[in-house]
SEMIFI-897023 format. One record per residue (C-alpha): residue number from 1; residue in three letters; z, x, y. Coordinates in steps of 0.1 Angstrom, whole numbers. Layout:
% SEMIFI-897023
n = NUM | res = Ala | pz = Z | px = X | py = Y
...
END
This chain:
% SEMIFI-897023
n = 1 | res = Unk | pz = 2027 | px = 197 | py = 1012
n = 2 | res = Unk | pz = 2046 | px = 170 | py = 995
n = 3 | res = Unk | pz = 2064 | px = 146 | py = 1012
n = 4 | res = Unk | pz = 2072 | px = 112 | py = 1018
n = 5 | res = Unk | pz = 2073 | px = 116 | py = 1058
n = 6 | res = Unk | pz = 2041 | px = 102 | py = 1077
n = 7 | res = Unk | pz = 2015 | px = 131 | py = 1080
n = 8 | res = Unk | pz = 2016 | px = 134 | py = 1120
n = 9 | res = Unk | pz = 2054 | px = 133 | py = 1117
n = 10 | res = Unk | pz = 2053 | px = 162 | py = 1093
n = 11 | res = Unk | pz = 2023 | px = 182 | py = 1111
n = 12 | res = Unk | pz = 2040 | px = 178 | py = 1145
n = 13 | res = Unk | pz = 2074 | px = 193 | py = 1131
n = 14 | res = Unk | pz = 2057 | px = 220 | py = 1116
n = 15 | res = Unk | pz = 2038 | px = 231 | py = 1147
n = 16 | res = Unk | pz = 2075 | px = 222 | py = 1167
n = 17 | res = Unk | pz = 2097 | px = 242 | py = 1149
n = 18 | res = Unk | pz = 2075 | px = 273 | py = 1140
n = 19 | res = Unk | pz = 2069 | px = 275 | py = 1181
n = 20 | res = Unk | pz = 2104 | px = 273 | py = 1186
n = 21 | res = Unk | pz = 2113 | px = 306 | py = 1166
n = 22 | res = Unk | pz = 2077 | px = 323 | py = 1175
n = 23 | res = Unk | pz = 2066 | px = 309 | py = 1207
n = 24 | res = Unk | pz = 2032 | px = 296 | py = 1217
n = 25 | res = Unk | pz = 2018 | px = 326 | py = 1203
n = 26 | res = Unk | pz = 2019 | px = 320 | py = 1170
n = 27 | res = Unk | pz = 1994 | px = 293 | py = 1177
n = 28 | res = Unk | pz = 1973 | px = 310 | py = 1207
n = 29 | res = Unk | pz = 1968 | px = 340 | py = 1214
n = 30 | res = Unk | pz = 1970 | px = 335 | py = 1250
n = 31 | res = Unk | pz = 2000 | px = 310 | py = 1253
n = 32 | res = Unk | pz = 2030 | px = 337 | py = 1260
n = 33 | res = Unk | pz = 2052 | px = 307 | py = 1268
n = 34 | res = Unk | pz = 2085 | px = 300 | py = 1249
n = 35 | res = Unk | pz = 2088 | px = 265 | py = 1235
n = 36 | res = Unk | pz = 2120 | px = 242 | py = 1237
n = 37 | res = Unk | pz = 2127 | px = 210 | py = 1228
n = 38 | res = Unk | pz = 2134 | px = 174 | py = 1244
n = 39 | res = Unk | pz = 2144 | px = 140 | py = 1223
n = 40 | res = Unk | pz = 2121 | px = 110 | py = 1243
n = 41 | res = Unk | pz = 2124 | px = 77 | py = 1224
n = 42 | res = Unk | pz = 2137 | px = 97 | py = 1194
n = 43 | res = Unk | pz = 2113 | px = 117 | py = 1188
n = 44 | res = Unk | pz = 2115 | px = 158 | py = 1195
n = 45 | res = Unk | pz = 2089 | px = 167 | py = 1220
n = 46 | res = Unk | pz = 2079 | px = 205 | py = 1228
n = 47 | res = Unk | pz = 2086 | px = 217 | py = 1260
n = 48 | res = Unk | pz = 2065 | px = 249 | py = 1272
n = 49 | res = Unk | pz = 2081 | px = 274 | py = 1295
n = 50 | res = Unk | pz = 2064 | px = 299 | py = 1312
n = 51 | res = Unk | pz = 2083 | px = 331 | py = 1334
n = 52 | res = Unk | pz = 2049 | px = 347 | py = 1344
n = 53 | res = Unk | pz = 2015 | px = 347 | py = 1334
n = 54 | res = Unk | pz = 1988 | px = 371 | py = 1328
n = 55 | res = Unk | pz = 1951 | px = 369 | py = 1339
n = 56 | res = Unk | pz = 1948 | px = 356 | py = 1304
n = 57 | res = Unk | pz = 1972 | px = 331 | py = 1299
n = 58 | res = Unk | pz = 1953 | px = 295 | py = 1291
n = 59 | res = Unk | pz = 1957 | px = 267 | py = 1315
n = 60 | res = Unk | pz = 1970 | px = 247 | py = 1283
n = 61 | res = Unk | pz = 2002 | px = 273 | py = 1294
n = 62 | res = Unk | pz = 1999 | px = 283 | py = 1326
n = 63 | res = Unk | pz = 1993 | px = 256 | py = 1359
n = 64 | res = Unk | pz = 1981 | px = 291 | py = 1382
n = 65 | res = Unk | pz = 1951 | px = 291 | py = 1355
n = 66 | res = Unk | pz = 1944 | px = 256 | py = 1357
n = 67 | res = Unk | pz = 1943 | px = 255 | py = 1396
n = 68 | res = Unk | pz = 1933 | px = 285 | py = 1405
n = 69 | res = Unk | pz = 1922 | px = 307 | py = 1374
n = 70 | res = Unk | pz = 1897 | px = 287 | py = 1359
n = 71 | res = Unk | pz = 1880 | px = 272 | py = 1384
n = 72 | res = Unk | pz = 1871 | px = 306 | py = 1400
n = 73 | res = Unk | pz = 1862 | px = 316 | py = 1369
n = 74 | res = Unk | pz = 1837 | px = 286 | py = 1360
n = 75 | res = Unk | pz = 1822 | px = 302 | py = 1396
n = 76 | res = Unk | pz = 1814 | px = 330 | py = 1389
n = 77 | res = Unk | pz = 1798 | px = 321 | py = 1352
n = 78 | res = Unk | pz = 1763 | px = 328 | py = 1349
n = 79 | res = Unk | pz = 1761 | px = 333 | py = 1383
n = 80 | res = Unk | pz = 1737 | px = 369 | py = 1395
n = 81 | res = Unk | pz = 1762 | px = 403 | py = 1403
n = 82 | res = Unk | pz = 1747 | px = 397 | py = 1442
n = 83 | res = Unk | pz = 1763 | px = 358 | py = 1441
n = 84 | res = Unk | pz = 1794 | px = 370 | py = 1420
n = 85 | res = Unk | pz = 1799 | px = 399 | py = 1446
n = 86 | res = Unk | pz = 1799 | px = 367 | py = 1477
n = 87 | res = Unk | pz = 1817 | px = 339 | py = 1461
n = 88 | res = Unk | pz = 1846 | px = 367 | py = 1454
n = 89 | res = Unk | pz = 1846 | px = 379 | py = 1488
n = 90 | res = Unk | pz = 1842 | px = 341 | py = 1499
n = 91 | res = Unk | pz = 1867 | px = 326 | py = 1477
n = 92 | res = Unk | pz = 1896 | px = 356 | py = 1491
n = 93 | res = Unk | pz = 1905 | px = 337 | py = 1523
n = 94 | res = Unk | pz = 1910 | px = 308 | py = 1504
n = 95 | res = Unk | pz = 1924 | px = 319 | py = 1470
n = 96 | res = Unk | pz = 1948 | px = 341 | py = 1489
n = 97 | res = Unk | pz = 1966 | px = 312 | py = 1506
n = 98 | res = Unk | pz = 1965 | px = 290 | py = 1477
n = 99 | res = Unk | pz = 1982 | px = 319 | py = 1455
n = 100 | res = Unk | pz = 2009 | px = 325 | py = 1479
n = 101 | res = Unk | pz = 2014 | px = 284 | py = 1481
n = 102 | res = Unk | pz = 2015 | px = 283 | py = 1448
n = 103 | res = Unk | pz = 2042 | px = 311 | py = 1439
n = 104 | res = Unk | pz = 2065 | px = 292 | py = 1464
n = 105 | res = Unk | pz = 2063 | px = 261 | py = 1444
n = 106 | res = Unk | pz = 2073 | px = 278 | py = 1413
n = 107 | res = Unk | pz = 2046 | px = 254 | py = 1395
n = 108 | res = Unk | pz = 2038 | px = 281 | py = 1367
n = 109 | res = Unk | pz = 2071 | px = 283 | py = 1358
n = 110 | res = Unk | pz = 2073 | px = 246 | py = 1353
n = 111 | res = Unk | pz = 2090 | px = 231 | py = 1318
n = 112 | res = Unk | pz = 2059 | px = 214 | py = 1306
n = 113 | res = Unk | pz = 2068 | px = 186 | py = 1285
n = 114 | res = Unk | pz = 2049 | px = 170 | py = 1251
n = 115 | res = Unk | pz = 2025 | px = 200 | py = 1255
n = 116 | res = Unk | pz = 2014 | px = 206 | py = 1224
n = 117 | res = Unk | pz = 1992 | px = 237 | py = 1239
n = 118 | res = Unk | pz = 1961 | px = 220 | py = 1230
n = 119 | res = Unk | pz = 1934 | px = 209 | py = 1261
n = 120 | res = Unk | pz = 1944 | px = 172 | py = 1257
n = 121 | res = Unk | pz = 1981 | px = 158 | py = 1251
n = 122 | res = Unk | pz = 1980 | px = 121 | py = 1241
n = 123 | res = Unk | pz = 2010 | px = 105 | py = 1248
n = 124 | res = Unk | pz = 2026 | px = 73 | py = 1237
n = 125 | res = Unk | pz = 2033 | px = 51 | py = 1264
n = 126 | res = Unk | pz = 2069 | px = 55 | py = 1278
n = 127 | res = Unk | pz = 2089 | px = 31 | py = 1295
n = 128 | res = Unk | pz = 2102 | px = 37 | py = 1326
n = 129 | res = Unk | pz = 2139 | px = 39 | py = 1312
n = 130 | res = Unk | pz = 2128 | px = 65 | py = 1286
n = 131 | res = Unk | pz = 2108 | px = 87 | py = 1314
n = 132 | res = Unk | pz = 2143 | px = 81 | py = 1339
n = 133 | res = Unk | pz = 2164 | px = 91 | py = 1307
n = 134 | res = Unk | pz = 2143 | px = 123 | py = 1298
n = 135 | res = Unk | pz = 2140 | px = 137 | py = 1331
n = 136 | res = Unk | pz = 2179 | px = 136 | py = 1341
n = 137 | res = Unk | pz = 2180 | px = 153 | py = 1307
n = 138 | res = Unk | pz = 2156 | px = 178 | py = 1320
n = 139 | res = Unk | pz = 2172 | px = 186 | py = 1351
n = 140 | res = Unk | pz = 2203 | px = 196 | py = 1344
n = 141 | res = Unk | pz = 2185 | px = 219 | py = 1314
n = 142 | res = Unk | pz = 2161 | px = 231 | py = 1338
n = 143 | res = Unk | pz = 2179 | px = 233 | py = 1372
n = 144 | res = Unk | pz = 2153 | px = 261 | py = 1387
n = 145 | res = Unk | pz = 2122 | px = 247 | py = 1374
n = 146 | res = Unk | pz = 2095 | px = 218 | py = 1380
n = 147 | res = Unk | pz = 2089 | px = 196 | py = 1353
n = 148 | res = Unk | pz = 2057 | px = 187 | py = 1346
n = 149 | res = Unk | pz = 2034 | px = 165 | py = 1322
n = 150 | res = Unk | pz = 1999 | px = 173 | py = 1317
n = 151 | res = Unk | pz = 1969 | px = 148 | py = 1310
n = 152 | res = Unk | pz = 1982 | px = 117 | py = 1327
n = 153 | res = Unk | pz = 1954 | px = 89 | py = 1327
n = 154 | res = Unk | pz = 1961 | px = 55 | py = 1342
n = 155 | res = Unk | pz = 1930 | px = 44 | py = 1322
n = 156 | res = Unk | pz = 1946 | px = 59 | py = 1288
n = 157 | res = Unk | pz = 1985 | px = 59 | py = 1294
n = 158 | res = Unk | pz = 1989 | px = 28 | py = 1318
n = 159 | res = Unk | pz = 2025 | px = 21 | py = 1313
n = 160 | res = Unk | pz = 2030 | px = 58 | py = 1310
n = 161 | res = Unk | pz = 2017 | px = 69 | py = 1342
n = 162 | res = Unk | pz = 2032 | px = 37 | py = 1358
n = 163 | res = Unk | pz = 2063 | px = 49 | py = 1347
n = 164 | res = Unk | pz = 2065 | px = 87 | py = 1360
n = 165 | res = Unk | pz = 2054 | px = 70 | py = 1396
n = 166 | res = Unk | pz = 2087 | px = 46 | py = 1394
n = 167 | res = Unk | pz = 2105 | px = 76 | py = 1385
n = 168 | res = Unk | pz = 2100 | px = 95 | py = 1416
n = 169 | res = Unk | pz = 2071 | px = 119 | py = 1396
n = 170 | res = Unk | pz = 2039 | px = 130 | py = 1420
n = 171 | res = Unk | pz = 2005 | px = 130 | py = 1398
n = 172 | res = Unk | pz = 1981 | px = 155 | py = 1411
n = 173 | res = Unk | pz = 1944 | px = 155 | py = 1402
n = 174 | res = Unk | pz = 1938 | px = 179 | py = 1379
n = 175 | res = Unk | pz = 1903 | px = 176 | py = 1362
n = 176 | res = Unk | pz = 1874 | px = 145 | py = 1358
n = 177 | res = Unk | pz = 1875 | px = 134 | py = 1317
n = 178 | res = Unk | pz = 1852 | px = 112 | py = 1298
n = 179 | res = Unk | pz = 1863 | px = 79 | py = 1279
n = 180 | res = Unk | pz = 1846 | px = 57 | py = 1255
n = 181 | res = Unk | pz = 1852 | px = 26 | py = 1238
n = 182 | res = Unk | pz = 1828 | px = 34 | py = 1205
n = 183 | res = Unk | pz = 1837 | px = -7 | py = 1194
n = 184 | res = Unk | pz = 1816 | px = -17 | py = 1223
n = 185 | res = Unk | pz = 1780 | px = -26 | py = 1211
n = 186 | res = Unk | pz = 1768 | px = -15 | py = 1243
n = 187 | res = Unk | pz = 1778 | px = 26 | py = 1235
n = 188 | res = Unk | pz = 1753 | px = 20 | py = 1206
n = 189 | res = Unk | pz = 1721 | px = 12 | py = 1224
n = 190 | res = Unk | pz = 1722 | px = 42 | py = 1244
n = 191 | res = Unk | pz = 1693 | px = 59 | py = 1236
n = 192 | res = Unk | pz = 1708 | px = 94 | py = 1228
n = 193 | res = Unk | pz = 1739 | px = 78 | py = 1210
n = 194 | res = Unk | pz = 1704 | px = 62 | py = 1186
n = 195 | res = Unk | pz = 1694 | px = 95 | py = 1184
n = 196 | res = Unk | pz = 1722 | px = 115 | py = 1172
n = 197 | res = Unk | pz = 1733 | px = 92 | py = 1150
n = 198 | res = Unk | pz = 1700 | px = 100 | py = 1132
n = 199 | res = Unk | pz = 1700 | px = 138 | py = 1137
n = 200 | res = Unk | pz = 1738 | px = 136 | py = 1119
n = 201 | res = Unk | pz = 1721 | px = 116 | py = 1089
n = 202 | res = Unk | pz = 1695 | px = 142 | py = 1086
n = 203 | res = Unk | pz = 1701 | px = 162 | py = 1051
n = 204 | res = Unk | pz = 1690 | px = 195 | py = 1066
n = 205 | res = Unk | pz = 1729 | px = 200 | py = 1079
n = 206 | res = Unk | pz = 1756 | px = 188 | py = 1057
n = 207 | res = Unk | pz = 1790 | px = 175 | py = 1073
n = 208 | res = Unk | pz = 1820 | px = 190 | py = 1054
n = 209 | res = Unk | pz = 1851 | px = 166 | py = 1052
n = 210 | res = Unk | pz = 1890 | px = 180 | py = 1056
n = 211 | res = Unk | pz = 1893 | px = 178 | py = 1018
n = 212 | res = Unk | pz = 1861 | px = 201 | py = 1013
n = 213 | res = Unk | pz = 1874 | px = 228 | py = 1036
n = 214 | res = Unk | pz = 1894 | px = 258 | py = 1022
n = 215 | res = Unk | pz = 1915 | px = 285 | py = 1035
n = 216 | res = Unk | pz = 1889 | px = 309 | py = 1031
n = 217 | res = Unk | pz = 1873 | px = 295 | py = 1055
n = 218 | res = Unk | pz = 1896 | px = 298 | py = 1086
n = 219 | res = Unk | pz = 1879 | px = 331 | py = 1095
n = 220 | res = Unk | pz = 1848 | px = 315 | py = 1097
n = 221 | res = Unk | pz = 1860 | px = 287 | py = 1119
n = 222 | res = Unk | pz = 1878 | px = 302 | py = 1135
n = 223 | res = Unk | pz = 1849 | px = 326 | py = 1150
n = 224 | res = Unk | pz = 1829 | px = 292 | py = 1155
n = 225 | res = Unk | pz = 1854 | px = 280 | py = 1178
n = 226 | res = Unk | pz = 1858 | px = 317 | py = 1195
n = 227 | res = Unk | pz = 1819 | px = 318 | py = 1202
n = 228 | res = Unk | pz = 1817 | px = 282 | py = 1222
n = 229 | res = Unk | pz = 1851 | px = 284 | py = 1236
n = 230 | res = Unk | pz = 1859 | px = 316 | py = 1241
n = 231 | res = Unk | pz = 1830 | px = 337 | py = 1243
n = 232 | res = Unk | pz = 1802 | px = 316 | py = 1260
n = 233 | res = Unk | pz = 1828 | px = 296 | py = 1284
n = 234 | res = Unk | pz = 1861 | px = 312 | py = 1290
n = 235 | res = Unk | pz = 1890 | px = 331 | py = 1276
n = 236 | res = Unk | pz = 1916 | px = 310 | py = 1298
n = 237 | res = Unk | pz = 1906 | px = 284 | py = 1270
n = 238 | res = Unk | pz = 1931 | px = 281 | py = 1239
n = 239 | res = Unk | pz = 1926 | px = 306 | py = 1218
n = 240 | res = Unk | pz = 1941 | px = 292 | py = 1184
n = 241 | res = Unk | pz = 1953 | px = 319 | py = 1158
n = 242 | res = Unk | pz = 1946 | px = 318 | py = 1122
n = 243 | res = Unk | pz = 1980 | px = 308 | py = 1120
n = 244 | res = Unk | pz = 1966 | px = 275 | py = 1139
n = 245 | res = Unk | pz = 1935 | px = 270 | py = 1113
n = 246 | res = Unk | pz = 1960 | px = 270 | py = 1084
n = 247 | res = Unk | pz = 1980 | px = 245 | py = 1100
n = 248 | res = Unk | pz = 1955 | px = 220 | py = 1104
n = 249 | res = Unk | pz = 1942 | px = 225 | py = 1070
n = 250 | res = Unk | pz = 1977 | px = 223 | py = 1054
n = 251 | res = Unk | pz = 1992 | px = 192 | py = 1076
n = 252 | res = Unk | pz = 1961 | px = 175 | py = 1092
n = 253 | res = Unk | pz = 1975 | px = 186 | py = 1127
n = 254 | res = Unk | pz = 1945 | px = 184 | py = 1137
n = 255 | res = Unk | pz = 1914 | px = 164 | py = 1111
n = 256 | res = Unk | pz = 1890 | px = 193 | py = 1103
n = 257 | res = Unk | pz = 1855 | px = 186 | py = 1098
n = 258 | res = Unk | pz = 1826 | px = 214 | py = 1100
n = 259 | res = Unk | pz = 1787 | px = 216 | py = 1097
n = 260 | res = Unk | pz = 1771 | px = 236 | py = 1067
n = 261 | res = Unk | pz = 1734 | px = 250 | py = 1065
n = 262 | res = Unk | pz = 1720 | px = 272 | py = 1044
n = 263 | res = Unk | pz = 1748 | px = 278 | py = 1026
n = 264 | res = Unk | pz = 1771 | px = 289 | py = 1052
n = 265 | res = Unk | pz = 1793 | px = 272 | py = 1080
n = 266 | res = Unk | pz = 1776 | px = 265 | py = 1114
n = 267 | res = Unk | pz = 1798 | px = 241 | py = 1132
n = 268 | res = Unk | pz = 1835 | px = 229 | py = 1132
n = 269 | res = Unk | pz = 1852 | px = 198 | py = 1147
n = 270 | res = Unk | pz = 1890 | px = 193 | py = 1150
n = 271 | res = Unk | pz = 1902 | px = 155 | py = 1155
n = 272 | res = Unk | pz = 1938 | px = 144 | py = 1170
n = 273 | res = Unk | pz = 1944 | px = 111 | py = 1164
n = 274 | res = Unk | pz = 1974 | px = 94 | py = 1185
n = 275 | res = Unk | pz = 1970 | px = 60 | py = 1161
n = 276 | res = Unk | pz = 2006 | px = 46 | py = 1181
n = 277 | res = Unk | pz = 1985 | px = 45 | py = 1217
n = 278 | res = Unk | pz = 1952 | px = 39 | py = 1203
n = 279 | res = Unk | pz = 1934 | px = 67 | py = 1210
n = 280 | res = Unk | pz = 1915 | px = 99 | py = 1196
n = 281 | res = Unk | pz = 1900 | px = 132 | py = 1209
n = 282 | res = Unk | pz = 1888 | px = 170 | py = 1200
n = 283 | res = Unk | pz = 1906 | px = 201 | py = 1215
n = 284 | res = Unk | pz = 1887 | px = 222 | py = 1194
n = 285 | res = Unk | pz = 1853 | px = 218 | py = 1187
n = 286 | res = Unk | pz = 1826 | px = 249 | py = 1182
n = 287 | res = Unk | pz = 1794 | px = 259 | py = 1167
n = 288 | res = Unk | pz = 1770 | px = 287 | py = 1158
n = 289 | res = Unk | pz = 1758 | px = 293 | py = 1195
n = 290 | res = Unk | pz = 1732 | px = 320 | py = 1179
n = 291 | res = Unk | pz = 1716 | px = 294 | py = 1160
n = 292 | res = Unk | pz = 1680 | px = 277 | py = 1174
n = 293 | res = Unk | pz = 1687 | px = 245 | py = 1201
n = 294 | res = Unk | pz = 1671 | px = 227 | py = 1180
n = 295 | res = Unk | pz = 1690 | px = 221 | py = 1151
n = 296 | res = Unk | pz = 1711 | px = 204 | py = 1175
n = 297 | res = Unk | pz = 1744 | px = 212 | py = 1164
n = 298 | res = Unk | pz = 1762 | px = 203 | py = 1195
n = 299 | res = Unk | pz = 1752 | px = 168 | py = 1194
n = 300 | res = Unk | pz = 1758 | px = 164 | py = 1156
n = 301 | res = Unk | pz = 1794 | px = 174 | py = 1162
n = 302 | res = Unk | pz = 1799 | px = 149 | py = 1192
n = 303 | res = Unk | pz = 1781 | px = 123 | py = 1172
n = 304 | res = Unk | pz = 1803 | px = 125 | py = 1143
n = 305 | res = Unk | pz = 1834 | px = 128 | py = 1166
n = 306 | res = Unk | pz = 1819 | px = 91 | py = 1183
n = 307 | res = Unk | pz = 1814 | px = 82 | py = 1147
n = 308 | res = Unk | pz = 1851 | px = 87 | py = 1134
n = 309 | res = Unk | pz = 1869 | px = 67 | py = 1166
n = 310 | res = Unk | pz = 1845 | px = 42 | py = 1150
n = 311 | res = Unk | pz = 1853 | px = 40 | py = 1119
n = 312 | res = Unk | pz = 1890 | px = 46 | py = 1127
n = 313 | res = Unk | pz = 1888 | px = 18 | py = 1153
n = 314 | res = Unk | pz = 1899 | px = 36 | py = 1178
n = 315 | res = Unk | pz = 1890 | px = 43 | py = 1218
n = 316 | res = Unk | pz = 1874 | px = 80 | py = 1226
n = 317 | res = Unk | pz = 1890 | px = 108 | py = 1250
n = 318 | res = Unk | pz = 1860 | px = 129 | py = 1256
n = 319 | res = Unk | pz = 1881 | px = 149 | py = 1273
n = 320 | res = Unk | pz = 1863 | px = 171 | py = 1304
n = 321 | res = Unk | pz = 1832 | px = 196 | py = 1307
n = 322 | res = Unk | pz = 1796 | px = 185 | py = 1297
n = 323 | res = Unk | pz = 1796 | px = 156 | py = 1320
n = 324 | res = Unk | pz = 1760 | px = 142 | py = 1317
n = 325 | res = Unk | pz = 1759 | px = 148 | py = 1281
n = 326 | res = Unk | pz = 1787 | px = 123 | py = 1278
n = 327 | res = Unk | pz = 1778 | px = 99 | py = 1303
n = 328 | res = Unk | pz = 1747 | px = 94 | py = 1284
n = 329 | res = Unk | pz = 1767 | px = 91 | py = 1254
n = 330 | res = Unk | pz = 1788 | px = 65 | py = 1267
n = 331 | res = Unk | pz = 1815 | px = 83 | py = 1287
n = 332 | res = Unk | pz = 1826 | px = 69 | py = 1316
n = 333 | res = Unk | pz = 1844 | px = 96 | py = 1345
n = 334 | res = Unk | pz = 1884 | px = 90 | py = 1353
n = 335 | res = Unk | pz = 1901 | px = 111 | py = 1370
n = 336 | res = Unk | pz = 1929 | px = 130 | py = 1348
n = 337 | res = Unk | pz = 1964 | px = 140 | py = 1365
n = 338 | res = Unk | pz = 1994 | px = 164 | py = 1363
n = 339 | res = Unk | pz = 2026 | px = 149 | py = 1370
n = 340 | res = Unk | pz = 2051 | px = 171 | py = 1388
n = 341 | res = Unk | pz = 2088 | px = 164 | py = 1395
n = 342 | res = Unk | pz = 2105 | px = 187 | py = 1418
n = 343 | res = Unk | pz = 2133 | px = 172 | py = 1433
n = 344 | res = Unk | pz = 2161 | px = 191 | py = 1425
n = 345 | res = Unk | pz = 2145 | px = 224 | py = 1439
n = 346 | res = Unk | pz = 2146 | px = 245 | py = 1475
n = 347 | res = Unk | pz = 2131 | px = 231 | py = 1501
n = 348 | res = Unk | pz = 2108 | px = 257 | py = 1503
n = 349 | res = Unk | pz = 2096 | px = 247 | py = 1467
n = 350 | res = Unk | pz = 2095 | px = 209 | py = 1475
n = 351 | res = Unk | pz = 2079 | px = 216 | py = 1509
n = 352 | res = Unk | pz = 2047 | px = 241 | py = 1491
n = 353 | res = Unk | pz = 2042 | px = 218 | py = 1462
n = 354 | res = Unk | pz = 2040 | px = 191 | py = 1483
n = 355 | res = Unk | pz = 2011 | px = 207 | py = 1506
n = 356 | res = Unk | pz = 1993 | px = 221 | py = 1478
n = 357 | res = Unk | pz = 1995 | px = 185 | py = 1465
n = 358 | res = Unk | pz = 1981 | px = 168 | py = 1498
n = 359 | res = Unk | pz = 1954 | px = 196 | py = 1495
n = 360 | res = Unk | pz = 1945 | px = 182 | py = 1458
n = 361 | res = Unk | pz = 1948 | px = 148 | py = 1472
n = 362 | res = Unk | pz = 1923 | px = 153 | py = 1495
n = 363 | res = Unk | pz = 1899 | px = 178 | py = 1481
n = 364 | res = Unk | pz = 1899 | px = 176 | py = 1441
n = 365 | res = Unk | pz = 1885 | px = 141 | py = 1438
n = 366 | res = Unk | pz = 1854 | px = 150 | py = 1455
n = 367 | res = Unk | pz = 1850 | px = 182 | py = 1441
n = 368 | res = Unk | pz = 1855 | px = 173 | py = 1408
n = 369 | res = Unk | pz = 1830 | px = 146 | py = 1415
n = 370 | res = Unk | pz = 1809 | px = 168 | py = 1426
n = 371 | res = Unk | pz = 1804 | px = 193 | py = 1401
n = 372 | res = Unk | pz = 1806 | px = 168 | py = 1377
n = 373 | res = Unk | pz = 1769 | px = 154 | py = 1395
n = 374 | res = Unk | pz = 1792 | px = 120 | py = 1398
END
């Protein structure tokens, strides 16, 4: 693709405008959501919509699966048929409530804004006049529905998240992310950081660059993906259509790197970079699980993620899951929130989201915590 435009610019519009006509679809499989659009500091920002989801639908789509989906689901993986059979019956009397709350907020039919349907949105960081600008626009477009922004981190998005509070915006905990400053020295002399670094040098898998990667190849990273993500954790994850590989190889929406041994591809790495707020991550990141441990191709593909905010000088969303691996890899635990805005709804919807909220409030930080082993 030929063009003069910067390369985000050019990747973003693509993935805008083709879920506009198609829908989140075209990119996941399990996004059902239609996509609109909102202008915030001149620039066209997607805006997911949602009128009811399935058991399936990602939490990158749906709130209900990000609340109340997935967690039950990361319950009752690996856990015996005897355990799954109590923490069902357990969880009823709790995730019955909770379900009914949540319907009367109408938080899964929120317009989610920026949400690019990927597990971590980075944001620039929006003033308050922008945010105040945006969500009057918002209202009057979306009179029966929460708005709602995903991945808000004070530690990442300061002015951001400063911003949606002056605004009148609640921020609800959400999940416990990992973030790492890769120019400190001291990331470096972590003893696991020493060794991965070595295990990536190591000639026996070779690391595959954008540039080396073809289109033949989306089917094969695409099923590396599928087999981490999907498969051995959870289909409420994104799962990203061909149609998704194709873009990232054609516009960089996402920098594709993958792992090669013996001839044939064993691991694949998808970097967003956000250079305007400084910041880098990986939504989508996946490797040959039937492969021996010890080739290590996990901790190849997280050392060359730590590498590139490196060499790209940049600061290192770990994003969430695989908390000790990454706190002994330099990650350091924030919590991560959703910000809701519901003023302009029924008192009934104001009055549930605001108790489901006060229930978040008080129980999510230390749960999070704790299954994190914080």
């Amino acid at each position: 693709m030929h063009t003069s435009l910067p390369p985000r610019v050019v990747a973003d519009a693509l993935w805008l405008l083709t879920a506009r006509s198609r829908g989140g679809q075209h990119w996941l499989h399990n996004a059902t959501c239609d996509i609109q659009t909102v202008e915030i500091a001149g620039q066209s920002q997607p805006v997911s919509l949602l009128d009811g989801s399935n058991w399936q639908e990602s939490y990158v789509a749906s709130p209900r699966s990000t609340w109340l989906r997935y967690p039950r689901q990361e319950m009752l993986r690996g856990a015996s048929p005897a355990k799954a059979q109590a923490i069902k019956l357990l969880s009823c009397p709790i995730l019955g409530p909770l379900s009914t709350l949540f319907k009367a907020s109408k938080l899964d039919q929120a317009a989610i804004i920026a949400n690019h349907l990927v597990s971590t949105n980075l944001y620039a960081d929006w003033s308050a006049g922008e945010i105040s600008k945006t969500t009057d626009k918002l209202l009057s477009t979306y009179p029966q529905r929460p708005l709602m922004m995903r991945n808000i981190c004070p530690q990442v998005n300061p002015e951001l998240a400063a911003s949606l509070l002056a605004t009148g915006w609640q921020l609800l905990p959400s999940r416990m992310i990992y973030l790492c400053d890769p120019q400190q020295t001291s990331v470096w002399k972590h003893n696991h950081v020493k060794q991965d670094a070595r295990l990536l040098d190591h000639p026996e898998v070779e690391v595959l660059t954008h540039e080396q990667l073809q289109m033949q190849d989306i089917a094969a990273l695409q099923q590396l993906y599928r087999q981490l993500f999907i498969d051995k954790h959870s289909y409420l994850n994104p799962d990203f259509t061909a149609a998704f590989f194709e873009l990232c190889l054609e516009t960089q929406f996402l920098e594709m790197h993958a792992l090669r041994w013996r001839g044939r591809l064993v691991g694949v790495l998808g970097i967003y970079v956000h250079h305007e707020n400084g910041w880098l991550t990986t939504p989508l990141i996946g490797y040959d699980t039937s492969l021996p441990k010890e080739l290590g191709l996990y901790r190849r593909l997280m050392a060359l993620l730590l590498k590139t905010a490196r060499d790209k000088k940049l600061k290192l969303h770990y994003s969430s899951g695989a908390s000790q691996f990454k706190r002994a890899r330099g990650g350091i635990p924030q919590l991560e929130y959703t910000a809701i805005q519901n003023r302009h709804l029924s008192t009934t919807a104001v009055q549930s989201t605001a108790l489901f909220a006060r229930l978040l409030r008080t129980f999510a930080p230390a749960i999070l915590k704790k299954a994190d082993g914080i």
